[in-house]
Backbone and ligand atoms as CSV (ligand in chain L), in Angstrom:
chain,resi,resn,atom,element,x,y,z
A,1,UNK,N,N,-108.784,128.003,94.947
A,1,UNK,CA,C,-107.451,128.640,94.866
A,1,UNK,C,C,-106.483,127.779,94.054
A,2,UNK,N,N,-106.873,126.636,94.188
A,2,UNK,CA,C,-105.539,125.477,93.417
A,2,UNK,C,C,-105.814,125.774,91.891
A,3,UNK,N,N,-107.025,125.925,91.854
A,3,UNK,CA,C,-107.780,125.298,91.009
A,3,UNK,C,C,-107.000,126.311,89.776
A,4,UNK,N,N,-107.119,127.765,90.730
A,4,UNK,CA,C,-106.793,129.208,89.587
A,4,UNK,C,C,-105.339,129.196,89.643
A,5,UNK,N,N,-104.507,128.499,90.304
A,5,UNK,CA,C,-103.533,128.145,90.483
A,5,UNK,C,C,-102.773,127.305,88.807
A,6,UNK,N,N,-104.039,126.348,89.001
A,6,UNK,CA,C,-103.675,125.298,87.625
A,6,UNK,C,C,-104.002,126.115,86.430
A,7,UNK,N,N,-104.928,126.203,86.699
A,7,UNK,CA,C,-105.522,127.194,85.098
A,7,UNK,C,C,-104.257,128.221,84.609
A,8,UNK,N,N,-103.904,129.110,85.714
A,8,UNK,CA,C,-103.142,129.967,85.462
A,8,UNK,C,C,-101.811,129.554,84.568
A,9,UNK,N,N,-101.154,127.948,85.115
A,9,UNK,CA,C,-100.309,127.699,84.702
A,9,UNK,C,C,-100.334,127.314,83.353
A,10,UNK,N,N,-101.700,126.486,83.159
A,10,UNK,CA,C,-102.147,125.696,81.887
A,10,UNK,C,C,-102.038,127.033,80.824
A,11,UNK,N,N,-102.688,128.004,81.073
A,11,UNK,CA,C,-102.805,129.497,80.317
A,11,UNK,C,C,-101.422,129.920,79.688
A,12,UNK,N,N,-100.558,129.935,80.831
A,12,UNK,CA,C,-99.246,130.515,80.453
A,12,UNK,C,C,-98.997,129.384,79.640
A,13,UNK,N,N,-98.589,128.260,79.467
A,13,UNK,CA,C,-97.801,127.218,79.093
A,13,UNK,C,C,-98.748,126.904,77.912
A,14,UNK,N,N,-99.672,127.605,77.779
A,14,UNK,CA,C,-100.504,126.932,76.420
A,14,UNK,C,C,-100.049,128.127,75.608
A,15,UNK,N,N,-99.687,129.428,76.087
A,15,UNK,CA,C,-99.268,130.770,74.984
A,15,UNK,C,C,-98.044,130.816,74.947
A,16,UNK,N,N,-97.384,129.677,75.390
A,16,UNK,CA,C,-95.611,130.078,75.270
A,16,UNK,C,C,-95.710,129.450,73.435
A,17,UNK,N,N,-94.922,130.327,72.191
A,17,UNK,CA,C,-94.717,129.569,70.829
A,17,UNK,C,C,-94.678,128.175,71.171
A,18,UNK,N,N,-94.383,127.336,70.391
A,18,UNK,CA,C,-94.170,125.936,70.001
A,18,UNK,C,C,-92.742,126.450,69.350
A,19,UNK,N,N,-91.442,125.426,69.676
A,19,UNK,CA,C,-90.512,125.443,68.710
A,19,UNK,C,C,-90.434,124.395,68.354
A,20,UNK,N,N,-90.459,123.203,68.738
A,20,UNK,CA,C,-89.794,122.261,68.276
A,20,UNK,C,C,-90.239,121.332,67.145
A,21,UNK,N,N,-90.063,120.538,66.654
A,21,UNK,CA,C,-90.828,119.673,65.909
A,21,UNK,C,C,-89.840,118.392,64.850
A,22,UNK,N,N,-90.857,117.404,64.754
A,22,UNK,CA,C,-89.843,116.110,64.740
A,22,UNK,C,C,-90.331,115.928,62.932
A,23,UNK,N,N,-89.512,115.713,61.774
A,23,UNK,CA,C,-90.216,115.085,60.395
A,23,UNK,C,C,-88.917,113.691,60.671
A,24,UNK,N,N,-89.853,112.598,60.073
A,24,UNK,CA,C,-89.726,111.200,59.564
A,24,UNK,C,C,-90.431,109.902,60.656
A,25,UNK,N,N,-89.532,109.356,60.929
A,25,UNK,CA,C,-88.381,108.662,60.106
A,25,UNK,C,C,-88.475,108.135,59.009
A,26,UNK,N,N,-87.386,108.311,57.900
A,26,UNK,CA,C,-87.633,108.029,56.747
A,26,UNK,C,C,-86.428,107.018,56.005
A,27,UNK,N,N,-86.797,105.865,55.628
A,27,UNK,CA,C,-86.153,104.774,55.404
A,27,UNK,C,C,-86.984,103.342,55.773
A,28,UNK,N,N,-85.769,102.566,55.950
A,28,UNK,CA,C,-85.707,100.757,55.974
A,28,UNK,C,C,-86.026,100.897,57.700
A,29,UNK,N,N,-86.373,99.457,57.915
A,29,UNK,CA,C,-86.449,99.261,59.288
A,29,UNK,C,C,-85.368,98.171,60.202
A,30,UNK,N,N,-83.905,97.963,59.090
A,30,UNK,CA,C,-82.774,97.312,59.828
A,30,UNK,C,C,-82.435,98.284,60.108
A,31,UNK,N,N,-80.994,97.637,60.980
A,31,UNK,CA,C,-79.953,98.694,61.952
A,31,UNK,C,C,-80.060,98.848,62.889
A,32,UNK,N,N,-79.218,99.322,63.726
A,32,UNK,CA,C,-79.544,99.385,65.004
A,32,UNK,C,C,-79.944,101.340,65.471
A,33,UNK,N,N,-80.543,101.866,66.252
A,33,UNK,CA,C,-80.555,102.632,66.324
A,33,UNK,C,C,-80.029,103.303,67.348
A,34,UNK,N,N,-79.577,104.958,66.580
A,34,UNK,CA,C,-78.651,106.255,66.826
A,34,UNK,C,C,-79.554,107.756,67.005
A,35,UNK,N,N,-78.799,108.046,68.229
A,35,UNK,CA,C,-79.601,109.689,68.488
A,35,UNK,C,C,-78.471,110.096,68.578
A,36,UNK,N,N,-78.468,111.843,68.063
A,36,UNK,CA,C,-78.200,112.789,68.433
A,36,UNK,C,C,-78.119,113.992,69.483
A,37,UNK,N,N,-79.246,113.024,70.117
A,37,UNK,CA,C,-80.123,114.074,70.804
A,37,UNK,C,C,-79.513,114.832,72.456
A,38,UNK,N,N,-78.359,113.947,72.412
A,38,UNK,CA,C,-77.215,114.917,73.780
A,38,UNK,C,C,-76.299,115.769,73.072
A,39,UNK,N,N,-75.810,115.279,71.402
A,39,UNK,CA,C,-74.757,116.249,71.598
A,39,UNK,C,C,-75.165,117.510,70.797
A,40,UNK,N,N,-76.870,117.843,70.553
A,40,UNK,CA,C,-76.785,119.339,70.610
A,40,UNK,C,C,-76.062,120.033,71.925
A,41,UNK,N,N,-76.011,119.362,72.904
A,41,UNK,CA,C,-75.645,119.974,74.088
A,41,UNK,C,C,-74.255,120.899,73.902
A,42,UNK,N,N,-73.617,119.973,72.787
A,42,UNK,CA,C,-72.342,121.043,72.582
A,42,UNK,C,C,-72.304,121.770,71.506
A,43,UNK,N,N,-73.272,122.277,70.991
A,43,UNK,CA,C,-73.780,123.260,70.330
A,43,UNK,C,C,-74.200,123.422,68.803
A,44,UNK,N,N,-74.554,124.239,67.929
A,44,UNK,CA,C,-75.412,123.733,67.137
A,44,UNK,C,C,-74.568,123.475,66.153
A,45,UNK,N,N,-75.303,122.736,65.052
A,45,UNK,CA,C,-74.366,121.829,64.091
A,45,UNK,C,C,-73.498,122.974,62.896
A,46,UNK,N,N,-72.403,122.541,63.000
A,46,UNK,CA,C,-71.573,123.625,62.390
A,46,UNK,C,C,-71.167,122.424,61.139
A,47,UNK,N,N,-70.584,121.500,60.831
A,47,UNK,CA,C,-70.146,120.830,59.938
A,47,UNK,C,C,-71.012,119.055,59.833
A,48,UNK,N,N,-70.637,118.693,58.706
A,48,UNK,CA,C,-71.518,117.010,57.859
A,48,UNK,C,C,-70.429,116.623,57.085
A,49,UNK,N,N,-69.769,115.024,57.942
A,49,UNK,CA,C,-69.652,114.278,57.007
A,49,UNK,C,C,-70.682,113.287,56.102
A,50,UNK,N,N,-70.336,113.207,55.175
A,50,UNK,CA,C,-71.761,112.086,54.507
A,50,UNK,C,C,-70.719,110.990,53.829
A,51,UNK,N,N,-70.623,109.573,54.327
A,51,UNK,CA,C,-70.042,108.962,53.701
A,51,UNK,C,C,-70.892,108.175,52.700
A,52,UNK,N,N,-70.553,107.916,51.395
A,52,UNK,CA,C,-71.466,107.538,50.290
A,52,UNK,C,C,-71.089,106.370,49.475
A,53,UNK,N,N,-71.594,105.258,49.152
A,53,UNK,CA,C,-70.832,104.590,47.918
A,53,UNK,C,C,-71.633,104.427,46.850
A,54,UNK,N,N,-71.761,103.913,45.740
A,54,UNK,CA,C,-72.347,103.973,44.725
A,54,UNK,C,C,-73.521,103.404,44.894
A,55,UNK,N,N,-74.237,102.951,45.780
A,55,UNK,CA,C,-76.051,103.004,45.808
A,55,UNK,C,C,-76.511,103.570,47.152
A,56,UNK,N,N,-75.583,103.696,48.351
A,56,UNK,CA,C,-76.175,104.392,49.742
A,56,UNK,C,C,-75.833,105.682,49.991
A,57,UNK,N,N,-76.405,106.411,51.504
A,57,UNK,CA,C,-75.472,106.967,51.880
A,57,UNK,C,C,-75.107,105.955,53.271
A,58,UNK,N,N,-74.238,105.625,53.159
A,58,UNK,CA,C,-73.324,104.923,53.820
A,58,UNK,C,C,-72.659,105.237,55.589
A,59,UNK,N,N,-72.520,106.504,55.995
A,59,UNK,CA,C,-72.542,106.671,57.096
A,59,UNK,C,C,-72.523,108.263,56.991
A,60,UNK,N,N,-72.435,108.806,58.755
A,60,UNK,CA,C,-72.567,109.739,59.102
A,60,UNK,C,C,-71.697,110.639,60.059
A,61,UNK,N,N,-71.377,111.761,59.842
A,61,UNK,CA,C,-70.956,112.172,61.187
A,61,UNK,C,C,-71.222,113.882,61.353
A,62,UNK,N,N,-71.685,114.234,62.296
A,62,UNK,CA,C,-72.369,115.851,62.489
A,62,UNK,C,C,-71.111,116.292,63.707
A,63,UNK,N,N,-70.825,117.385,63.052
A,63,UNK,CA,C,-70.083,118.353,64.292
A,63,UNK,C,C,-70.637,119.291,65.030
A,64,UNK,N,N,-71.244,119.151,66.349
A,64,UNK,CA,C,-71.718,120.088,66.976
A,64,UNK,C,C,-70.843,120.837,67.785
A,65,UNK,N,N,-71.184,121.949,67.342
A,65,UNK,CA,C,-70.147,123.447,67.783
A,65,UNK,C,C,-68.886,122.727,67.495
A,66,UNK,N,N,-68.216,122.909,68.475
A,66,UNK,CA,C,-66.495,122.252,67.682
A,66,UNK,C,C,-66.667,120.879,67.969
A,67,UNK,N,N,-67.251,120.218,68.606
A,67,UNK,CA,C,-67.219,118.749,68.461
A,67,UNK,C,C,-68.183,117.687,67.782
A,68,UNK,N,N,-67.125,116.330,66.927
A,68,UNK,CA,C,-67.831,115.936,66.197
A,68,UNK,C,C,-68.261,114.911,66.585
A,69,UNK,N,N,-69.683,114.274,66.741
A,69,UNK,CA,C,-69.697,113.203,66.800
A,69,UNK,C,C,-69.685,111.894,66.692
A,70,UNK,N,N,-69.708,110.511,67.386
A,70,UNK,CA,C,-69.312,109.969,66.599
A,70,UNK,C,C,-69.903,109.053,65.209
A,71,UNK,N,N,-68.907,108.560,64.620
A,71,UNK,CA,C,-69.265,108.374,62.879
A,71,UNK,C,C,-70.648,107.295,63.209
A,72,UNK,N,N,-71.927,107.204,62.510
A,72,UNK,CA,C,-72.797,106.113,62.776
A,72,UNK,C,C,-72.737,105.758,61.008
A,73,UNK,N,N,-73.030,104.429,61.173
A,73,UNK,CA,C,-73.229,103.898,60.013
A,73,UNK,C,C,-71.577,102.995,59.342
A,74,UNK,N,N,-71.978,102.591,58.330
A,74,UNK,CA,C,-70.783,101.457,57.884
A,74,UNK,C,C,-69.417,102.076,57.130
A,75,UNK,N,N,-68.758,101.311,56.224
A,75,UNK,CA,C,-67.708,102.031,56.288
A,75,UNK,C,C,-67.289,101.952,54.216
A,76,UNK,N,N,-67.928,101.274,53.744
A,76,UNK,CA,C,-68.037,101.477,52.523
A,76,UNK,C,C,-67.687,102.814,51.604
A,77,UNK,N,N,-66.892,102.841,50.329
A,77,UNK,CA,C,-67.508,104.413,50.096
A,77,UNK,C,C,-66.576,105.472,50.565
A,78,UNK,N,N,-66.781,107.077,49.772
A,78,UNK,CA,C,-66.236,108.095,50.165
A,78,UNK,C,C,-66.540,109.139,51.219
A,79,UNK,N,N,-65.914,109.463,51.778
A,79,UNK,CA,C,-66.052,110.619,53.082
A,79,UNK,C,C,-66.148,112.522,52.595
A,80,UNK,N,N,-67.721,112.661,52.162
A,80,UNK,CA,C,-67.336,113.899,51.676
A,80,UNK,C,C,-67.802,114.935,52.651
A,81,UNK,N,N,-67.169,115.969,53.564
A,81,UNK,CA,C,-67.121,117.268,53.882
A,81,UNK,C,C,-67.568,118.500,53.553
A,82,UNK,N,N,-68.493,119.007,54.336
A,82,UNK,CA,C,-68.469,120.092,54.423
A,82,UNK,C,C,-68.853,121.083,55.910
A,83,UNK,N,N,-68.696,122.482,55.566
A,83,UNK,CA,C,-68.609,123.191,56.950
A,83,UNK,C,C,-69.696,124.361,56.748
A,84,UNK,N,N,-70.711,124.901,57.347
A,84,UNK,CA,C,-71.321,125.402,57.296
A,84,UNK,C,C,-70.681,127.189,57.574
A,85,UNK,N,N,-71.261,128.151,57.215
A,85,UNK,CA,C,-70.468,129.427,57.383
A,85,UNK,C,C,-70.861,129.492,58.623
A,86,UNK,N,N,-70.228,130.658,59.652
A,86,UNK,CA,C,-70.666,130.934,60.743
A,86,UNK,C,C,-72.052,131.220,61.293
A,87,UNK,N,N,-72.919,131.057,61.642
A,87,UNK,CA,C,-74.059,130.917,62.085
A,87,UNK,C,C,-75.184,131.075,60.624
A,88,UNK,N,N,-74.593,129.527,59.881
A,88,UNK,CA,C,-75.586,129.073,59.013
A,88,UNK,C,C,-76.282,127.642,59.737
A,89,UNK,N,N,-77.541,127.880,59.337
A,89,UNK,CA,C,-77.891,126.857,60.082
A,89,UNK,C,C,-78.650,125.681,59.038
A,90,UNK,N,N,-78.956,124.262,58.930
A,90,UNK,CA,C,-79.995,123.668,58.202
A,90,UNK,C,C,-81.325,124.219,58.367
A,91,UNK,N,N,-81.578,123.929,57.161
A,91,UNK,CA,C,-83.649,124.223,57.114
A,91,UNK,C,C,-84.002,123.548,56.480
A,92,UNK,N,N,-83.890,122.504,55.778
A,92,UNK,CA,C,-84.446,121.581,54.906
A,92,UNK,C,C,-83.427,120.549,54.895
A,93,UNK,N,N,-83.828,119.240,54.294
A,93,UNK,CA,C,-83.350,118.191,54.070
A,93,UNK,C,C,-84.244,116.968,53.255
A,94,UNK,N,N,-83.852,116.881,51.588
A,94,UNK,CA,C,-84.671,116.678,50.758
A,94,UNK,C,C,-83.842,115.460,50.798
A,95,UNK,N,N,-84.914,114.075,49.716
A,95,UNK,CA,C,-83.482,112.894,49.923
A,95,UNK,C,C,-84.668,111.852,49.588
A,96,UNK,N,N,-84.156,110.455,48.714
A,96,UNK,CA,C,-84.178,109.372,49.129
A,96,UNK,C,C,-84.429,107.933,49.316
A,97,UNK,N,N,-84.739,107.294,49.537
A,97,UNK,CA,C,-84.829,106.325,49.867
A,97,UNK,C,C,-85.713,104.974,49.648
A,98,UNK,N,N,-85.339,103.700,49.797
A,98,UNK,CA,C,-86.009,102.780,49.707
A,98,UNK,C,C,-85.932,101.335,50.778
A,99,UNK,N,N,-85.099,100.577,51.412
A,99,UNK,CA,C,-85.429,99.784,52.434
A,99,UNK,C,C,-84.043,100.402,53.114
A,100,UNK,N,N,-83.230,101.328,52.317
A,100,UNK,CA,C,-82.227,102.571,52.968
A,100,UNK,C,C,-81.655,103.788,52.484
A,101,UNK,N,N,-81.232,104.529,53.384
A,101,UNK,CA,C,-80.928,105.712,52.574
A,101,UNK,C,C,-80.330,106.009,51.383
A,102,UNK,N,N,-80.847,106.962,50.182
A,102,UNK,CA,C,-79.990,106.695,49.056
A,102,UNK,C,C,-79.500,107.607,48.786
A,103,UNK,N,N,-79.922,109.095,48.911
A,103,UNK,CA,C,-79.934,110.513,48.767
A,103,UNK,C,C,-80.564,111.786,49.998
A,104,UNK,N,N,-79.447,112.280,50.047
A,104,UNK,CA,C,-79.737,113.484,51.267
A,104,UNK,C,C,-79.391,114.632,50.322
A,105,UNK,N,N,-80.366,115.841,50.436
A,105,UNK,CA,C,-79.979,117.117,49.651
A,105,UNK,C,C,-80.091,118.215,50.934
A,106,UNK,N,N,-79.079,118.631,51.502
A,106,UNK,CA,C,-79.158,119.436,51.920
A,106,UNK,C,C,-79.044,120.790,52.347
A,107,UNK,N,N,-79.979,121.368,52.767
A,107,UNK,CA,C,-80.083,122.880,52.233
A,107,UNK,C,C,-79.865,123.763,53.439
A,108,UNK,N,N,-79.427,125.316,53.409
A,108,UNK,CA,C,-79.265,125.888,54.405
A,108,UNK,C,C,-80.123,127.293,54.522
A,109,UNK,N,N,-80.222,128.041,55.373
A,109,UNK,CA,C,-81.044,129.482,55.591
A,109,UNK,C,C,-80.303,130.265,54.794
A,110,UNK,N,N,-78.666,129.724,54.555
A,110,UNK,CA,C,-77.711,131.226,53.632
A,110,UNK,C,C,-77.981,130.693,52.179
A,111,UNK,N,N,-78.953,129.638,51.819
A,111,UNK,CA,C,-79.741,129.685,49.959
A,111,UNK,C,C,-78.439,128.271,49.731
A,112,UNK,N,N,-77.705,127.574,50.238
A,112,UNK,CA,C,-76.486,126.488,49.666
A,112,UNK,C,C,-77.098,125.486,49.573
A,113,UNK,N,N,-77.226,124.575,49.306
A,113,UNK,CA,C,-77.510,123.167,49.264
A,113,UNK,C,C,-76.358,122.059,48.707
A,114,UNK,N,N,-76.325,121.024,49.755
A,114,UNK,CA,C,-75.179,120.028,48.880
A,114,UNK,C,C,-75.798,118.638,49.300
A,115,UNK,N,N,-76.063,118.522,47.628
A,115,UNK,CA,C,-76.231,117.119,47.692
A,115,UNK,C,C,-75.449,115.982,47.698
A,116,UNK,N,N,-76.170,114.602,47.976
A,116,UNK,CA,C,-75.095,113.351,48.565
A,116,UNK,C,C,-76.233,112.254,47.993
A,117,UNK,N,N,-75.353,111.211,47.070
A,117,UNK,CA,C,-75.810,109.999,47.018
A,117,UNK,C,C,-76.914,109.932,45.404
A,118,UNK,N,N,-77.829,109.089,45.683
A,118,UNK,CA,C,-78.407,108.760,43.908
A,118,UNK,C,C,-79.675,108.890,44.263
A,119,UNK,N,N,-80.454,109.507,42.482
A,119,UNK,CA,C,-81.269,110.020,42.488
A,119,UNK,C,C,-82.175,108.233,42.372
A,120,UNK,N,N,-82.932,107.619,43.258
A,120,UNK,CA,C,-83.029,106.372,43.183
A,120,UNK,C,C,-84.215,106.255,44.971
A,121,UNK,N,N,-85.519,105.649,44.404
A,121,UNK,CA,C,-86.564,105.465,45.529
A,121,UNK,C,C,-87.247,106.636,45.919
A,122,UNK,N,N,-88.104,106.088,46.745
A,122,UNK,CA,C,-89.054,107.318,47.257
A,122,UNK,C,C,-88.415,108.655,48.130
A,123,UNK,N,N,-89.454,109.517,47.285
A,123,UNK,CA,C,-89.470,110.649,47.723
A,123,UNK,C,C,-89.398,110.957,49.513
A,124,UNK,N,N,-88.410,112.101,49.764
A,124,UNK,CA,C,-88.674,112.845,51.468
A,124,UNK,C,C,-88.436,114.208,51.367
A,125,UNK,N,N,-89.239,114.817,52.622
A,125,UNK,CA,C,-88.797,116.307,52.193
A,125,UNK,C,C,-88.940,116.608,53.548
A,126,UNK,N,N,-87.885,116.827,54.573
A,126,UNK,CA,C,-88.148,116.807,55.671
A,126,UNK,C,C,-87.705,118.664,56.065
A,127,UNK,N,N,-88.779,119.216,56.520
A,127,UNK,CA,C,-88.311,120.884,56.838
A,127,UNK,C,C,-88.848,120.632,58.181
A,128,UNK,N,N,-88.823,122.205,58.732
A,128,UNK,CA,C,-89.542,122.641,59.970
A,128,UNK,C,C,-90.185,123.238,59.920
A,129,UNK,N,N,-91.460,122.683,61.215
A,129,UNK,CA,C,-93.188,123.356,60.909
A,129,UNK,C,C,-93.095,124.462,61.706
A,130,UNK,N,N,-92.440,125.203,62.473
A,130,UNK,CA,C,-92.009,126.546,63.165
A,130,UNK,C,C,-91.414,127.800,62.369
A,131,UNK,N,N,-91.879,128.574,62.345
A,131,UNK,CA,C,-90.750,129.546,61.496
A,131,UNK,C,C,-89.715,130.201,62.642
A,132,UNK,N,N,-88.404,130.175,61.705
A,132,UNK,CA,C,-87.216,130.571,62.557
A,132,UNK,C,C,-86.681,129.576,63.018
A,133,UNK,N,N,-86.840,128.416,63.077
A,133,UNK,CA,C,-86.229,127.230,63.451
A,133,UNK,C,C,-85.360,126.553,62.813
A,134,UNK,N,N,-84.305,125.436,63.105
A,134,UNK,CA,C,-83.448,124.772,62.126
A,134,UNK,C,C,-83.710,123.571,62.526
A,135,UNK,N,N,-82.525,123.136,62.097
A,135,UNK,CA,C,-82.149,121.522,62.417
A,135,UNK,C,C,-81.146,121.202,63.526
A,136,UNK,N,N,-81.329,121.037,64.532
A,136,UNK,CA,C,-80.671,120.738,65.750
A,136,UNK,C,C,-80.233,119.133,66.082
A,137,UNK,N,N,-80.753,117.894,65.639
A,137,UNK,CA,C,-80.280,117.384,65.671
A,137,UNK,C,C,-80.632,115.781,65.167
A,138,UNK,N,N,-80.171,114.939,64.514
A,138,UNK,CA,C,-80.459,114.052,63.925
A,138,UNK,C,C,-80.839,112.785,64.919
A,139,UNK,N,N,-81.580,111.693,64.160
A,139,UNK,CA,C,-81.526,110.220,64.710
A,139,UNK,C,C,-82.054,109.382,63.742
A,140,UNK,N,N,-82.151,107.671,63.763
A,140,UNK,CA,C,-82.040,107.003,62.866
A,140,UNK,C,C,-81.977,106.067,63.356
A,141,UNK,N,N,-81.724,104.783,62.260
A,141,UNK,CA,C,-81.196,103.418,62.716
A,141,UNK,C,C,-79.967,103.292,61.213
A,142,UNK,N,N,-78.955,102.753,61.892
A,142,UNK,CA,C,-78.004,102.135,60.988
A,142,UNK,C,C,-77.315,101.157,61.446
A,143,UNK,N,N,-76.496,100.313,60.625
A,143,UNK,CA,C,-75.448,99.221,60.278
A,143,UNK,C,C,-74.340,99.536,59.591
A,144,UNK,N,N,-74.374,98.677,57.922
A,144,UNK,CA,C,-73.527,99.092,57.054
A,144,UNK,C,C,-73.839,100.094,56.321
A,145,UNK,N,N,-74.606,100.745,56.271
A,145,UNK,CA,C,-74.987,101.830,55.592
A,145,UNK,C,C,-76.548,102.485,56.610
A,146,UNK,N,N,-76.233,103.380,56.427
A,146,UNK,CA,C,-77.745,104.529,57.193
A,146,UNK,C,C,-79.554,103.629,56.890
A,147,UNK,N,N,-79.532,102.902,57.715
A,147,UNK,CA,C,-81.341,102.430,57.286
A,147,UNK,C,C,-82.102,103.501,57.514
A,148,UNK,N,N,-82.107,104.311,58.635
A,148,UNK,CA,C,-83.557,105.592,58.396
A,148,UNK,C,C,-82.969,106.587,59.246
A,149,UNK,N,N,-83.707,107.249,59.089
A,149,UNK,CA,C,-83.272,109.174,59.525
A,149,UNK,C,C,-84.237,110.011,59.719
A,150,UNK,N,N,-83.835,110.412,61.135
A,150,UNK,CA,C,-85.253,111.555,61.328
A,150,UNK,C,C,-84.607,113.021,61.745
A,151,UNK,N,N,-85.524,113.715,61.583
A,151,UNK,CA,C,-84.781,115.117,61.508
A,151,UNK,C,C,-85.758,115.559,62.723
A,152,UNK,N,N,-84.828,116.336,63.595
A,152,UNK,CA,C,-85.386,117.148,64.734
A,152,UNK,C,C,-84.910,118.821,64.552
A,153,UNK,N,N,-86.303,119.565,65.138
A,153,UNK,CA,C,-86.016,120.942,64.413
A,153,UNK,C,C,-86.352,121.831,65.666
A,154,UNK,N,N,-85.592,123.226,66.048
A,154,UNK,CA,C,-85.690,123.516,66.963
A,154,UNK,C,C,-85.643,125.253,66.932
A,155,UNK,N,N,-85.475,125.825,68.003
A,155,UNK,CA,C,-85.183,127.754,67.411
A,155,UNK,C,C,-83.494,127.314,67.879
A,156,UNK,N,N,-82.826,128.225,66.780
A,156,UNK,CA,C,-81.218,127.967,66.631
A,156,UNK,C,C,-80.285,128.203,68.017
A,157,UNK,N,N,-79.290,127.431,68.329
A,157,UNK,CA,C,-78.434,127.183,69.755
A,157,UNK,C,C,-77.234,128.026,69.199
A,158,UNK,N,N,-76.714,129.189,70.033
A,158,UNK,CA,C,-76.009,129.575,69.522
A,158,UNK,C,C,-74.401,129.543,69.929
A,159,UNK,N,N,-74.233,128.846,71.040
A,159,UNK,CA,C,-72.931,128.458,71.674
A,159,UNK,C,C,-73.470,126.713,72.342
A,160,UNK,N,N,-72.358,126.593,72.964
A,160,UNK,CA,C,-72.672,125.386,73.445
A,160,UNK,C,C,-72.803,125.647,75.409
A,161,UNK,N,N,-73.850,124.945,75.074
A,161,UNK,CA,C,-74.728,124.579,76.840
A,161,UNK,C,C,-73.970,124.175,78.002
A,162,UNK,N,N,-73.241,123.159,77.684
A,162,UNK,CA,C,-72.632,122.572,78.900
A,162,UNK,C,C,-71.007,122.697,78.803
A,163,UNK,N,N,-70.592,123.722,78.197
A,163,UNK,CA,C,-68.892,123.657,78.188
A,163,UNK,C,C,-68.351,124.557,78.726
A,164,UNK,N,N,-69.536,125.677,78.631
A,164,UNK,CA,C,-69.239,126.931,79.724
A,164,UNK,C,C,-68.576,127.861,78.821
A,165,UNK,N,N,-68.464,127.834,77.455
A,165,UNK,CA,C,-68.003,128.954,76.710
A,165,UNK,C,C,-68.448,130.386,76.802
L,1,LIG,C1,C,-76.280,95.231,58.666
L,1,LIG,C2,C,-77.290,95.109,59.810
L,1,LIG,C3,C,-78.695,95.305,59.291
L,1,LIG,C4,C,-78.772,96.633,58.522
L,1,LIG,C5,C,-77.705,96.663,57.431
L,1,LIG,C6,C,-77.681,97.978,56.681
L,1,LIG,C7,C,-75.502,94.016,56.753
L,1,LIG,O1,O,-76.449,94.131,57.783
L,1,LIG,O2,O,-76.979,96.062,60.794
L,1,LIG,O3,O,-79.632,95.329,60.369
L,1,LIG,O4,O,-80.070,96.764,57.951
L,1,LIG,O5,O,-76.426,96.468,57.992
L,1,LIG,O6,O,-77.291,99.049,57.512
């Protein structure tokens, strides 16, 4: 009885899709390291700062649902903005790098892409192995500038979880 008990469960839980899925980390191995990985909780990423100076990208900051979090990385460099349209989400993130980040290109499901930083070091091409999925939420290691970056990919959050909206 246990036994059809377990099976049963193993069965269900082996045919539920797969959403999630992790590409990198891609970069240097200084810095200290940064997750993202609570404040999808306040919902999915609506806006990217990318701060940049003439050989990095230099720091970071992601706004989930209306809140942004906070800036990781150094302080070098310009602060460039942008805001995603209403339920646009990431799907790719091309870019990069050599003992740190140099270039992020990033792209969305509504066809936009905005790139950040110099065409300079090895190749990354970080998407999601799920179809229908985005980018939910980043992690890495940084200092004065972004050392590495991994992209976490998920099926899209469409309000935020814990605010009770
Ligand atoms: C700091 C320190 C390093 C890191 C670099 C670049 C200047 O040194 O945190 O570990 O690799 O910044 O971010």
């Amino acid at each position: 009885m246990l036994l059809w008990i377990l099976l049963s469960v193993c069965c269900i839980a082996a045919a539920q899709p797969r959403s999630s899925s992790y590409s990198g980390e891609y970069g240097g191995g200084g810095g200290k390291r940064f997750s993202h990985s609570g404040n999808q909780l306040d919902g999915p990423i609506t806006a990217l700062r990318v701060r940049v100076n003439r050989n990095y990208i230099v720091g970071l900051q992601i706004r989930y649902g209306q809140t942004w979090s906070q800036h990781v990385g150094g302080s070098s460099g310009d602060t460039e903005e942008i805001f995603l349209h209403p339920g646009e989400s990431v799907t790719q993130v091309s870019g990069k790098y050599s003992s740190y980040i140099r270039r992020m290109v990033i792209v969305t499901d509504k066809g936009r892409f905005f790139p950040f930083g110099k065409e300079y070091g090895t190749s990354f091409n970080a998407v999601p192995l799920h179809p229908k999925t985005v980018l939910r939420y980043i992690s890495g290691s940084s200092g004065s500038v972004i050392d590495a970056i991994g992209f976490h990919w998920d099926t899209p959050t469409s309000n935020c979880v814990h605010c009770n909206k």
